[in-house]
C-alpha positions in Angstrom: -71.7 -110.3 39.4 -73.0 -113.5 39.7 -74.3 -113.4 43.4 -74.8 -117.0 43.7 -71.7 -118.4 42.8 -70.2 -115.3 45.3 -72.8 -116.8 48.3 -72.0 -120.5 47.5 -68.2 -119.7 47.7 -68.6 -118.6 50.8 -70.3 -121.0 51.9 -67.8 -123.6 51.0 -64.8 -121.5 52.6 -66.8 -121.5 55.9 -67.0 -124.9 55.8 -64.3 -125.9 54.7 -61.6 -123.3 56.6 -63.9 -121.9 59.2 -65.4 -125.0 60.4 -69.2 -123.7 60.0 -72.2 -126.2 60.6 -75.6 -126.6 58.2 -77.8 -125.0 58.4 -76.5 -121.7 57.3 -78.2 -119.0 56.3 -76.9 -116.0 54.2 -77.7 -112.3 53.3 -76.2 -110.9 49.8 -76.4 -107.2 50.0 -74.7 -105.1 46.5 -73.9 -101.6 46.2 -76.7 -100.7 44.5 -79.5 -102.3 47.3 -80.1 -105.4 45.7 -80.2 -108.6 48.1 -80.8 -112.0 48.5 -81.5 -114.7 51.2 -80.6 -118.0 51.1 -80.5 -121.3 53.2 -77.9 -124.0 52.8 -78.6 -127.3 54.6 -76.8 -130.9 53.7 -77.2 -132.8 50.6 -79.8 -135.6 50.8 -78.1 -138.9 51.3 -76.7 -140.3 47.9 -75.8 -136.8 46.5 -72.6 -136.1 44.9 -69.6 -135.3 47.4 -69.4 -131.7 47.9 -73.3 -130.8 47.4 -74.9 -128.3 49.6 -78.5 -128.2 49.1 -79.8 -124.3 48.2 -83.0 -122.5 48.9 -83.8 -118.6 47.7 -85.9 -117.7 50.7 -86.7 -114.2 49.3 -84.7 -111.2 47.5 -84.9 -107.7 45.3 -83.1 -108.1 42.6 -82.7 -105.3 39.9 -82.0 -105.7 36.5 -79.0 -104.8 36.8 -78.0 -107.2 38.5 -76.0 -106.8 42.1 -73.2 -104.1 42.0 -69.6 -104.4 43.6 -68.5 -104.5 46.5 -71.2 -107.3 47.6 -71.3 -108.2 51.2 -72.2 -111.6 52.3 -72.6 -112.5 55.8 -73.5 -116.2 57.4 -75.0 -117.9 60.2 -74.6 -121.1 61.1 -76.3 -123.5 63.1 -73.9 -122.7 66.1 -75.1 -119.2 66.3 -72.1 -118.0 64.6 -71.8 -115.1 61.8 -69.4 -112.9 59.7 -69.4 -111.1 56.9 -66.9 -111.6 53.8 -66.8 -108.5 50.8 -66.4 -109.0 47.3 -64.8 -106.2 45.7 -64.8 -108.0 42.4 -63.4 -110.9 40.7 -60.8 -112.9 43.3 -61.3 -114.6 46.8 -63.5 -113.1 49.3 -62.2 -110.7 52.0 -63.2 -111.6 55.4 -64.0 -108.5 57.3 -63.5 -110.6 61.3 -59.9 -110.9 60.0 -59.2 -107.3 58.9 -57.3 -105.0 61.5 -59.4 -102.3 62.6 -58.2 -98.6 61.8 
């Protein structure tokens, strides 16, 4: 799975839907242990509509890449988080929106 374009549409559906603020921060966590951090912050002024700016703070990934289901969760600058799952190709599911039992 490509874990960044999972991350970044996440990041784009809380923002967009959810009403998230930059800075956000993210944790990617596969199946199979991999993981990676990320912060997303504004676009510098005169960047193309729609940027987010993108920083890999750290992360373990094998060479396998990361394994379904991936679970993203996000912070944002209000202090807010929840985690969305990615059981494979389609739209993420957001787990605060699920009915518990």
């Amino acid at each position: 799975m490509d874990v960044e374009d999972l991350v970044l549409r996440v990041v784009r559906d809380a923002v967009a839907h959810r009403r998230y603020r930059m800075p956000m921060r993210t944790a990617a966590v596969g199946a199979n242990g991999a993981v990676l951090f990320s912060e997303f912050a504004p676009p510098p002024i005169g960047s193309a509509k729609g940027s987010i700016a993108q920083t890999h703070v750290t992360g373990k990934i094998p060479d396998e890449g990361f394994e379904a289901p991936v679970h993203v969760m996000i912070t944002d600058a209000t202090g807010r988080a929840t985690v969305a799952m990615f059981r494979g190709s389609g739209d993420p599911m957001w787990l605060d929106q699920q009915p518990l039992g």
